[in-house]
Predicted model as a PDB file, atoms N, CA, C, CB and O in Angstrom, pLDDT in the B-factor column:
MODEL        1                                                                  
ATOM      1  N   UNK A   1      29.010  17.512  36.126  1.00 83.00           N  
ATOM      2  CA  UNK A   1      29.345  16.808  34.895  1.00 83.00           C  
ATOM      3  C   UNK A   1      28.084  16.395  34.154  1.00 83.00           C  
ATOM      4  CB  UNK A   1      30.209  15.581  35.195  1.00 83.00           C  
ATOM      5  O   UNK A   1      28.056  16.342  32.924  1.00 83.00           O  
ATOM      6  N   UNK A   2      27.259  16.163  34.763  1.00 83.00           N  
ATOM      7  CA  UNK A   2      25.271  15.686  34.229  1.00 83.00           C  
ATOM      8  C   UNK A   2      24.959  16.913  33.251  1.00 83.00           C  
ATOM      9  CB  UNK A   2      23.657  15.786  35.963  1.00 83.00           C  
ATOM     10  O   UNK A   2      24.956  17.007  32.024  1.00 83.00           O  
ATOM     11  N   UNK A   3      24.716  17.749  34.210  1.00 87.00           N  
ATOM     12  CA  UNK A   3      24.518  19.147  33.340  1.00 87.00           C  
ATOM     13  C   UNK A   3      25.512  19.635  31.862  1.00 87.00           C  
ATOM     14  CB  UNK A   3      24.823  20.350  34.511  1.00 87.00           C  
ATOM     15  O   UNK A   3      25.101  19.956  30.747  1.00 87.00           O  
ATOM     16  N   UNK A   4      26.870  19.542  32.356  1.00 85.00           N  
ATOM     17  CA  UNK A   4      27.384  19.350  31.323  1.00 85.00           C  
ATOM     18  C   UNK A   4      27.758  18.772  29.516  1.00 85.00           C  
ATOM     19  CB  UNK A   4      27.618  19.237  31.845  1.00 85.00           C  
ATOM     20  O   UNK A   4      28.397  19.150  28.534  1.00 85.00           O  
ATOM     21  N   UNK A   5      26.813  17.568  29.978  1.00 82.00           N  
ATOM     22  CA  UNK A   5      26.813  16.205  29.053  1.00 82.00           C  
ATOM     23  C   UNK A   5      25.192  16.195  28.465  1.00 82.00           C  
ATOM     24  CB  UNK A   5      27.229  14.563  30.132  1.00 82.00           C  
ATOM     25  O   UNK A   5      24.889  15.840  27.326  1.00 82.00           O  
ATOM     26  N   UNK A   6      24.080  16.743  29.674  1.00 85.00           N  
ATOM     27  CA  UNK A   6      22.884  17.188  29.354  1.00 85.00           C  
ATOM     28  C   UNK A   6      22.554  18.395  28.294  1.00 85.00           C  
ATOM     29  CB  UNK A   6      22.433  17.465  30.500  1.00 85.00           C  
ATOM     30  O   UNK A   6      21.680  18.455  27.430  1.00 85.00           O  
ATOM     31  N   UNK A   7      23.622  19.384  28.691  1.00 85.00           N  
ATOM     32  CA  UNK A   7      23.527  20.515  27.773  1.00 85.00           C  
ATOM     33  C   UNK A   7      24.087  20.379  26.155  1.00 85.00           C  
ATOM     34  CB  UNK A   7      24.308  21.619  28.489  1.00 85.00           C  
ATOM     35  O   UNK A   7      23.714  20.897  25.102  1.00 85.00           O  
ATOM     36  N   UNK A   8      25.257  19.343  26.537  1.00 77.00           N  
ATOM     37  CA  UNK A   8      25.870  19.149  25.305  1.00 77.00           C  
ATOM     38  C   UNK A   8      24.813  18.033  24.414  1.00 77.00           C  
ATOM     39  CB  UNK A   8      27.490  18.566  25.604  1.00 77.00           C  
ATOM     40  O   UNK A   8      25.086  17.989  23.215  1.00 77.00           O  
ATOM     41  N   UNK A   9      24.121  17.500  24.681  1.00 77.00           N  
ATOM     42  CA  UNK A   9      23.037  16.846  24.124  1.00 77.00           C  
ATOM     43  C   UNK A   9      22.107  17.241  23.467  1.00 77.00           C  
ATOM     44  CB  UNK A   9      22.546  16.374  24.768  1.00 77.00           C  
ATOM     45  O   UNK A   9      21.735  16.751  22.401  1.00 77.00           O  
ATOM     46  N   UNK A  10      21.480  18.466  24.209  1.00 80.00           N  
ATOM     47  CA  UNK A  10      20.404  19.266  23.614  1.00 80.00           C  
ATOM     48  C   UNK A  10      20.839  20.453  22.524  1.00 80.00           C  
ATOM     49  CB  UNK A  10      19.654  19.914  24.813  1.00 80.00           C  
ATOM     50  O   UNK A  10      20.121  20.863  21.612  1.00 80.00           O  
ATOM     51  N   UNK A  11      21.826  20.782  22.755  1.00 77.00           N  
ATOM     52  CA  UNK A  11      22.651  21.359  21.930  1.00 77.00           C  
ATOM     53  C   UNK A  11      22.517  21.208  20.317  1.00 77.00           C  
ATOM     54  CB  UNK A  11      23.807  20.928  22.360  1.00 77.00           C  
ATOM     55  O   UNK A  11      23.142  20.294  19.779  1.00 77.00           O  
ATOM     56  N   UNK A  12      21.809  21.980  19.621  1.00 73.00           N  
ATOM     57  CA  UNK A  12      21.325  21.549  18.192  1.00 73.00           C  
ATOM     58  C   UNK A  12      21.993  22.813  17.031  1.00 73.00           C  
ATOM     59  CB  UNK A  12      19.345  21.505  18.198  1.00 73.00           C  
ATOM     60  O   UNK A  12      21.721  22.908  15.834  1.00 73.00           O  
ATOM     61  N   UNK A  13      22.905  23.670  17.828  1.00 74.00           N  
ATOM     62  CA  UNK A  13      23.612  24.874  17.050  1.00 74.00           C  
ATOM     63  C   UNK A  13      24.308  24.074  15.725  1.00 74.00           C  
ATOM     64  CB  UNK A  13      24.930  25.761  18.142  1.00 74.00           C  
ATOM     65  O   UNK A  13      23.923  24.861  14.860  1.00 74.00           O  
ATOM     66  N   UNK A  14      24.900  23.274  15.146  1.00 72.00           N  
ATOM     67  CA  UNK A  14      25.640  22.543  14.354  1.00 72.00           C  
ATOM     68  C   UNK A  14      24.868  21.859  13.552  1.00 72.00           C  
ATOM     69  CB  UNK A  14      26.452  21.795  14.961  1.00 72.00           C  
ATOM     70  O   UNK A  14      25.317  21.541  12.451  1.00 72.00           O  
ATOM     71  N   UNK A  15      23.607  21.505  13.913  1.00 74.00           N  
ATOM     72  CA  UNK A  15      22.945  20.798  12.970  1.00 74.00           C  
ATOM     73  C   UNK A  15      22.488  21.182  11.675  1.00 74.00           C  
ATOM     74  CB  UNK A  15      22.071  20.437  13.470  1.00 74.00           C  
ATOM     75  O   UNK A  15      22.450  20.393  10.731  1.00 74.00           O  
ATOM     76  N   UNK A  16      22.076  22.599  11.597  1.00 80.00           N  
ATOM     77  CA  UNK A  16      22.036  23.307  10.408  1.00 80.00           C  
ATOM     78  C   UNK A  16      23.381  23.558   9.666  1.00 80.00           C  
ATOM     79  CB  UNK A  16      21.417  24.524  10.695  1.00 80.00           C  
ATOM     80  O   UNK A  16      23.436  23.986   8.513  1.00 80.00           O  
ATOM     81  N   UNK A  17      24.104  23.352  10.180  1.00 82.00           N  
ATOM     82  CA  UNK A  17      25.410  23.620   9.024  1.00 82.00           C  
ATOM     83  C   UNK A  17      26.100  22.305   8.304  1.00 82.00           C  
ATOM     84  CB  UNK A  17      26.777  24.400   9.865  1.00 82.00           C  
ATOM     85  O   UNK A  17      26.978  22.249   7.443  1.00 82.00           O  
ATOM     86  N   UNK A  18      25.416  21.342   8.940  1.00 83.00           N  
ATOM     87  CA  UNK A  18      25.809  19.642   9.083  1.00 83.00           C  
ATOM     88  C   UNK A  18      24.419  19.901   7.879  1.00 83.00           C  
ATOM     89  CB  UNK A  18      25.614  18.377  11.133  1.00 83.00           C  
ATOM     90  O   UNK A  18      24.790  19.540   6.762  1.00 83.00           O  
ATOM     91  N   UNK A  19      23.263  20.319   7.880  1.00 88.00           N  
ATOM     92  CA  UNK A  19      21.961  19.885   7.309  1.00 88.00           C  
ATOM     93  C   UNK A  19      22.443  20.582   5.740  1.00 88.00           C  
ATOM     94  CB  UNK A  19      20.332  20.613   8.241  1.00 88.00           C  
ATOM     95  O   UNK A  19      22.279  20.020   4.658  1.00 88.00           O  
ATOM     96  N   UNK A  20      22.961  21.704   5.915  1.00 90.00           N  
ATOM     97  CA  UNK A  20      23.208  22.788   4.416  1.00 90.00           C  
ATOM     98  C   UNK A  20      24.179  21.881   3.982  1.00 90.00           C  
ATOM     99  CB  UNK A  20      23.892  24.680   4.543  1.00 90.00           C  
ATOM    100  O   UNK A  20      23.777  21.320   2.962  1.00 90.00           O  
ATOM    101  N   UNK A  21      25.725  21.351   4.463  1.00 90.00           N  
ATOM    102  CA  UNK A  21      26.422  20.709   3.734  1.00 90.00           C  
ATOM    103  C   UNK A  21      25.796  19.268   3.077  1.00 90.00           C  
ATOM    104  CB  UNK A  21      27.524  20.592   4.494  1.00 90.00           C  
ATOM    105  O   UNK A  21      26.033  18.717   2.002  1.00 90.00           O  
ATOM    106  N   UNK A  22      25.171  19.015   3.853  1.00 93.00           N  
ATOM    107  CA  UNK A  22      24.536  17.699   2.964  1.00 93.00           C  
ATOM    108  C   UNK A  22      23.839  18.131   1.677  1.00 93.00           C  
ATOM    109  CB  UNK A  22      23.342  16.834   3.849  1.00 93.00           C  
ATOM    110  O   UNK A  22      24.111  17.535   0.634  1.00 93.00           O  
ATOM    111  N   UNK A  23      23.101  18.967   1.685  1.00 95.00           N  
ATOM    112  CA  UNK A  23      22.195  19.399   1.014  1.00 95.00           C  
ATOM    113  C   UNK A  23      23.460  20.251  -0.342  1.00 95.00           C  
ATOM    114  CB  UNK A  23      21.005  20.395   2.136  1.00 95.00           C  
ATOM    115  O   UNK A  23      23.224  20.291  -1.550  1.00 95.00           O  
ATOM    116  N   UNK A  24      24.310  20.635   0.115  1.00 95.00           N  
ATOM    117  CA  UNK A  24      25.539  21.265  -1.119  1.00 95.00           C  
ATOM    118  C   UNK A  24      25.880  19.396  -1.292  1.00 95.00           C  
ATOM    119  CB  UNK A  24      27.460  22.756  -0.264  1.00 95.00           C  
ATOM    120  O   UNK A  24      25.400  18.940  -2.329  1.00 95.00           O  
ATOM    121  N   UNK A  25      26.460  18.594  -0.601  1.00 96.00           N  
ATOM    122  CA  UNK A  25      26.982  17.351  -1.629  1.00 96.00           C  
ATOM    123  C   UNK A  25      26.002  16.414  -2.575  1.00 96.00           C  
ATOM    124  CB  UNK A  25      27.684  16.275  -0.708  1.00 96.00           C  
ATOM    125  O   UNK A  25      26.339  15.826  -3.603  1.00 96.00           O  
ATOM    126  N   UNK A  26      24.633  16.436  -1.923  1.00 96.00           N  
ATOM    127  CA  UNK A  26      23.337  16.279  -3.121  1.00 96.00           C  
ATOM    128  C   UNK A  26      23.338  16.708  -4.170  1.00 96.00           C  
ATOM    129  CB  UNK A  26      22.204  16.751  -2.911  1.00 96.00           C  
ATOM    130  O   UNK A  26      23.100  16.019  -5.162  1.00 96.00           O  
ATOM    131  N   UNK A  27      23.659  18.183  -4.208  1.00 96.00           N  
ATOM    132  CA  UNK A  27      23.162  19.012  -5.278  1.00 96.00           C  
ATOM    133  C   UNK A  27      24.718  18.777  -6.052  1.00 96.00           C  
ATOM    134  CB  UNK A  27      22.558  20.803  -4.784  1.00 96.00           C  
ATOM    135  O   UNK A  27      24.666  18.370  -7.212  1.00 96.00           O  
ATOM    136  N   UNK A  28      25.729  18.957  -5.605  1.00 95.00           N  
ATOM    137  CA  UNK A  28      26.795  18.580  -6.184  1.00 95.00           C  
ATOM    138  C   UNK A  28      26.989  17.728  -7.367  1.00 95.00           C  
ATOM    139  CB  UNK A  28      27.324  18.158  -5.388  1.00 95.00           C  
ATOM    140  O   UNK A  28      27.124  17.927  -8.574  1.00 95.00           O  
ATOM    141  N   UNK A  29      26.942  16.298  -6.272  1.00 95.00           N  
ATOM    142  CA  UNK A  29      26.559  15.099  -6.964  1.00 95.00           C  
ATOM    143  C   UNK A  29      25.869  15.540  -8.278  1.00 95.00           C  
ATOM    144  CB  UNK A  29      25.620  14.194  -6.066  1.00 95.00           C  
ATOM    145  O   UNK A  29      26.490  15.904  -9.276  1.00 95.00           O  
ATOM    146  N   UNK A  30      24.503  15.470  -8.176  1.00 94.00           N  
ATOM    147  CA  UNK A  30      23.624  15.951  -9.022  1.00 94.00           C  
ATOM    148  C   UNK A  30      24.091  16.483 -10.400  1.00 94.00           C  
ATOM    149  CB  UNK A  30      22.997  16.871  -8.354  1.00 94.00           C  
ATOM    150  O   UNK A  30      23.885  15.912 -11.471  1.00 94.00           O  
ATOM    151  N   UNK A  31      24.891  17.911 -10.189  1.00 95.00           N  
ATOM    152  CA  UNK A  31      25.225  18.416 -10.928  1.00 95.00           C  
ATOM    153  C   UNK A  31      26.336  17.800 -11.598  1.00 95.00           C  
ATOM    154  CB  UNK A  31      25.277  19.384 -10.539  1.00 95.00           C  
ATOM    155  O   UNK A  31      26.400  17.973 -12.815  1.00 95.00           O  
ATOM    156  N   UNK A  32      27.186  17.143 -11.056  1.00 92.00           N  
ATOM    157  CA  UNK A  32      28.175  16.640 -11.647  1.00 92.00           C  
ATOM    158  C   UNK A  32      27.726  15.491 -12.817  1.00 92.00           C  
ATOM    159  CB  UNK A  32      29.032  16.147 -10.557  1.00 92.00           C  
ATOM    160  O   UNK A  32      28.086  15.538 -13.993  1.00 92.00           O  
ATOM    161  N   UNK A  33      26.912  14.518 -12.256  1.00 89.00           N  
ATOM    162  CA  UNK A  33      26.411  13.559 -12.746  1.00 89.00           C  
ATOM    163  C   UNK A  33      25.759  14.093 -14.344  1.00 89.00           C  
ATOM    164  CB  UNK A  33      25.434  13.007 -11.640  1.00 89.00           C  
ATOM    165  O   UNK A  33      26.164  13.782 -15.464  1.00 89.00           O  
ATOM    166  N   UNK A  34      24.531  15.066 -13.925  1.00 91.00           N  
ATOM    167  CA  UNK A  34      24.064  15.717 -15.100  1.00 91.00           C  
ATOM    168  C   UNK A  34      24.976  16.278 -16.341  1.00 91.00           C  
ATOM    169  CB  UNK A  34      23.394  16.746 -14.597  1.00 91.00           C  
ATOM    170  O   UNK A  34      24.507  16.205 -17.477  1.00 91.00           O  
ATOM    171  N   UNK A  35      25.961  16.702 -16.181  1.00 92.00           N  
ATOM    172  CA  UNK A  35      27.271  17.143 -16.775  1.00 92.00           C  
ATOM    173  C   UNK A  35      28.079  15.800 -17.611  1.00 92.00           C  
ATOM    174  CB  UNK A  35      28.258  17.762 -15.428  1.00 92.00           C  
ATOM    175  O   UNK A  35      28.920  15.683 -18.502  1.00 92.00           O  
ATOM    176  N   UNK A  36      27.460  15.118 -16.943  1.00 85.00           N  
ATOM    177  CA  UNK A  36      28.300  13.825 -18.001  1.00 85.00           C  
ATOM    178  C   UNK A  36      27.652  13.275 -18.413  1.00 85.00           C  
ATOM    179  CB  UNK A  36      29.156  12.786 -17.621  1.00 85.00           C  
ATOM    180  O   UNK A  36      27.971  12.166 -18.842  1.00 85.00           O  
ATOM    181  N   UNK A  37      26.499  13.710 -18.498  1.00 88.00           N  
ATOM    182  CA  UNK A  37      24.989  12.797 -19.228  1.00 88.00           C  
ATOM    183  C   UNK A  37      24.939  14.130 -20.561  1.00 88.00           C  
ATOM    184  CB  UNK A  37      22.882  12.708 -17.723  1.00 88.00           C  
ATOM    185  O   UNK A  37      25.017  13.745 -21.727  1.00 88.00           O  
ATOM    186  N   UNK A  38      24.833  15.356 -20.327  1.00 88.00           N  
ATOM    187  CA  UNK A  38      24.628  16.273 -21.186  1.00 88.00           C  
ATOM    188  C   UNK A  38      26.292  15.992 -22.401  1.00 88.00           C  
ATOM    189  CB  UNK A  38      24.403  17.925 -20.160  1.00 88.00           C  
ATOM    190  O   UNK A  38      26.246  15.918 -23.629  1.00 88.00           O  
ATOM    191  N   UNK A  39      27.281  15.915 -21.722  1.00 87.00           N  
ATOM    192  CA  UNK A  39      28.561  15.475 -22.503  1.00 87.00           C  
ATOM    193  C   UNK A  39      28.007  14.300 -23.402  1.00 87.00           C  
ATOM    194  CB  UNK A  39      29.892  14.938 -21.443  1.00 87.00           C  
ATOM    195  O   UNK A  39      27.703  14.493 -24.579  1.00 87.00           O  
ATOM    196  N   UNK A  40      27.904  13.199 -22.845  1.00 85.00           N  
ATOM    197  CA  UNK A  40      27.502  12.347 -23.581  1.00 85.00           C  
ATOM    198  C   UNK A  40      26.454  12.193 -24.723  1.00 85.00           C  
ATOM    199  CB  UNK A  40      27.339  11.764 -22.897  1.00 85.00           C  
ATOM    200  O   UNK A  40      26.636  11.302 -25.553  1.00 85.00           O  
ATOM    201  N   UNK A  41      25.399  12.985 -24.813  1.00 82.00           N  
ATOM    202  CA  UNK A  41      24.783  13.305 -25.011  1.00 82.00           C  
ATOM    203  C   UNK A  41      25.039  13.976 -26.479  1.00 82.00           C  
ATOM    204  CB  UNK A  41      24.491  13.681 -24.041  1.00 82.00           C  
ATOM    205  O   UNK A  41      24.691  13.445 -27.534  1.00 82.00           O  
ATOM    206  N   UNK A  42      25.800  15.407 -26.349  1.00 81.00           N  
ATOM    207  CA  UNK A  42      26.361  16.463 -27.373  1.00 81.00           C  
ATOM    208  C   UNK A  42      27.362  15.003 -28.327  1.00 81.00           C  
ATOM    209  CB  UNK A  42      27.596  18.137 -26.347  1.00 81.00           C  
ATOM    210  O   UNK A  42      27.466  14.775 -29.532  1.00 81.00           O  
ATOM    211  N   UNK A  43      27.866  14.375 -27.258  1.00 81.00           N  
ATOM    212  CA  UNK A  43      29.028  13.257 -28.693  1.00 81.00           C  
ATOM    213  C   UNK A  43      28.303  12.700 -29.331  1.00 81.00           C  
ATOM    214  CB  UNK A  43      30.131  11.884 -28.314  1.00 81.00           C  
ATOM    215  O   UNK A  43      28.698  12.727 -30.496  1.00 81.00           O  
ATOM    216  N   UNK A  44      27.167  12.035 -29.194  1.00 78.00           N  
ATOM    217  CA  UNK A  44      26.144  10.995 -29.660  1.00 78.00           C  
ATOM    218  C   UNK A  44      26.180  11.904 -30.425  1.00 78.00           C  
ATOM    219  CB  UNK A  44      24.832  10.378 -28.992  1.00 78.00           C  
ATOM    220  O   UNK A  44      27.140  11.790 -31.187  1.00 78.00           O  
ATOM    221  N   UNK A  45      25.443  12.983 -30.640  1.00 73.00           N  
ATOM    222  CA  UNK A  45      24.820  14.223 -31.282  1.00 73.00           C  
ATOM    223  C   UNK A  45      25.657  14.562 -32.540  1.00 73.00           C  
ATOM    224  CB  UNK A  45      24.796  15.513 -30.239  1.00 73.00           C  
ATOM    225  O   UNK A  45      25.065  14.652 -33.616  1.00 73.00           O  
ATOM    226  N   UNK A  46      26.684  14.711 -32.492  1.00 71.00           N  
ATOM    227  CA  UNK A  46      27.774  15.471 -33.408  1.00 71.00           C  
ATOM    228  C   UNK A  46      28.246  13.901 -34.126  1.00 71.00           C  
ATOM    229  CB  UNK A  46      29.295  16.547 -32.335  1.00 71.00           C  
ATOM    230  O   UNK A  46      28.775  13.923 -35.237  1.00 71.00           O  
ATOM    231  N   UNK A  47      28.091  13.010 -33.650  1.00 73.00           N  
ATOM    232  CA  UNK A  47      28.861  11.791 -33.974  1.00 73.00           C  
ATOM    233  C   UNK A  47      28.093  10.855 -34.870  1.00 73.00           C  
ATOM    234  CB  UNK A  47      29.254  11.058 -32.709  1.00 73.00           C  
ATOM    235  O   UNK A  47      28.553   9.905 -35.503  1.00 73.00           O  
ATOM    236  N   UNK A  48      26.763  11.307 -34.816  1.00 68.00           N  
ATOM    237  CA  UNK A  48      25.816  10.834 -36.034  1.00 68.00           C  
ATOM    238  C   UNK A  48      26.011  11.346 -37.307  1.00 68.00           C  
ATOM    239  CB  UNK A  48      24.458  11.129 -35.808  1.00 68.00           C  
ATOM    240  O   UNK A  48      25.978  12.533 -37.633  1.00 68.00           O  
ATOM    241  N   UNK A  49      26.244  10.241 -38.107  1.00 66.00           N  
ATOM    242  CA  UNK A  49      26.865  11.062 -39.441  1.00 66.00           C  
ATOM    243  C   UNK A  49      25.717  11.293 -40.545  1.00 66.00           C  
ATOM    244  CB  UNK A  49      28.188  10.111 -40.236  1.00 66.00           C  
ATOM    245  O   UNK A  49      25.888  11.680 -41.701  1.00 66.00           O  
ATOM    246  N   UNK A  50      24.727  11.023 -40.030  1.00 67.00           N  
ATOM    247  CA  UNK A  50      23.128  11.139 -41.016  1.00 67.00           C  
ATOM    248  C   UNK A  50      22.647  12.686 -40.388  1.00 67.00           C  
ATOM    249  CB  UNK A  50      21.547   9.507 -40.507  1.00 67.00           C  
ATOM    250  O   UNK A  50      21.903  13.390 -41.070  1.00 67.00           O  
ATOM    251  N   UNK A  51      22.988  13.011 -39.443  1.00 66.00           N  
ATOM    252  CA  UNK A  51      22.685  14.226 -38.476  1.00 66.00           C  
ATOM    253  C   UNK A  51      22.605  15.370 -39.134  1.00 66.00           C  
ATOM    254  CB  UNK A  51      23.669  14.459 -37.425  1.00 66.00           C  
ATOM    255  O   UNK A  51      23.781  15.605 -39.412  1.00 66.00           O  
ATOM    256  N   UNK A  52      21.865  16.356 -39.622  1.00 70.00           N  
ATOM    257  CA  UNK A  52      21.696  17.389 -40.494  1.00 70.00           C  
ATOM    258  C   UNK A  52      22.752  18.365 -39.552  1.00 70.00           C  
ATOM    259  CB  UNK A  52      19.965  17.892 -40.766  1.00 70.00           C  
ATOM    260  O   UNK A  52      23.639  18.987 -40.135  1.00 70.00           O  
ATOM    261  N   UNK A  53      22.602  18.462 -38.022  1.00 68.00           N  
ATOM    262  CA  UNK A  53      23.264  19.173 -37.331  1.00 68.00           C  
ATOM    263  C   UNK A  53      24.584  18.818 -37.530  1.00 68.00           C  
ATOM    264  CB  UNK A  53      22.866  19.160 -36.146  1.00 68.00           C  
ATOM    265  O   UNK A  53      25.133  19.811 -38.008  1.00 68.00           O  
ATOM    266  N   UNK A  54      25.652  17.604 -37.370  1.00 65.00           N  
ATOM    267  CA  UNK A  54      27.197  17.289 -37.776  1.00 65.00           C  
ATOM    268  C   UNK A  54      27.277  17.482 -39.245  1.00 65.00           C  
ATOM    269  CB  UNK A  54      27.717  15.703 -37.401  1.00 65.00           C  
ATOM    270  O   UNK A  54      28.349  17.846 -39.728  1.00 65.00           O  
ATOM    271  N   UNK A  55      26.217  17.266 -40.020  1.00 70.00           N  
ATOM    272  CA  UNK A  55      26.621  17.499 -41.554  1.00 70.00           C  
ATOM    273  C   UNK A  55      26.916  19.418 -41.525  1.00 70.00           C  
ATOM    274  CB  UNK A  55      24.973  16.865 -42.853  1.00 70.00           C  
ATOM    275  O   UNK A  55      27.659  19.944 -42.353  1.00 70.00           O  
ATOM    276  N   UNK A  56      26.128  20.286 -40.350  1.00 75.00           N  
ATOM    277  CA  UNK A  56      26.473  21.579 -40.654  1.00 75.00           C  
ATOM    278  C   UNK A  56      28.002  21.776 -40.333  1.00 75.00           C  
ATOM    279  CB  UNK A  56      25.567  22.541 -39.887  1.00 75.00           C  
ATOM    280  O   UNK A  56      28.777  22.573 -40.862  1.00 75.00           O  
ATOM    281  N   UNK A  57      28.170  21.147 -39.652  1.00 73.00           N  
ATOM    282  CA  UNK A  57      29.730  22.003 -38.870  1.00 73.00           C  
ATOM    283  C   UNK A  57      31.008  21.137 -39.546  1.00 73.00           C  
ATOM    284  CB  UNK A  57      29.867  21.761 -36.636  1.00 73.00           C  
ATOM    285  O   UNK A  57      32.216  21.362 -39.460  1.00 73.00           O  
ATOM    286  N   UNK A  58      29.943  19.547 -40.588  1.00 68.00           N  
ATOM    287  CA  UNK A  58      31.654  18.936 -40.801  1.00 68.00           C  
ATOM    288  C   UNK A  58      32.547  20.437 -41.808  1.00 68.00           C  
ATOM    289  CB  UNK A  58      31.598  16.885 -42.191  1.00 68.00           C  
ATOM    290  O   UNK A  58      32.274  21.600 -42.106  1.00 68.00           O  
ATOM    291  N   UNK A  59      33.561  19.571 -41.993  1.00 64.00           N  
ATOM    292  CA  UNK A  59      34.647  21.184 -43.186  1.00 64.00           C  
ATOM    293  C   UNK A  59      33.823  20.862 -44.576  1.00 64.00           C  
ATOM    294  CB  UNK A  59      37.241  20.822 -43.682  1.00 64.00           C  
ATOM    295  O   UNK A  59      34.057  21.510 -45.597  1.00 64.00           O  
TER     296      UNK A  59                                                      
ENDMDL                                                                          
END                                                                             
């Protein structure tokens, strides 16, 4: 049972797939976050009514 519980200890096969998923919910995050900063961003943008750019596209 020592050996057993010893081996399962040293045992490091899982850690890289445990290390990549972290590293995908970082970047996730990240991306998601950035996405609602760039949104926000484009409304400010279009929503300025002095804006040479919203004066192109009003009708």
């Amino acid at each position: 049972m020592k050996a057993v519980l010893l081996r399962f200890l040293k045992d490091e096969t899982g850690a890289t797939a445990v290390e990549y998923g972290l590293i995908v919910a970082v970047l996730s995050l990240a991306i998601v976050g950035g996405i609602g900063r760039v949104f926000d961003s484009l409304i400010w943008l279009f929503s300025d009514n002095t804006s040479r750019l919203a004066n192109a596209f009003a009708p």
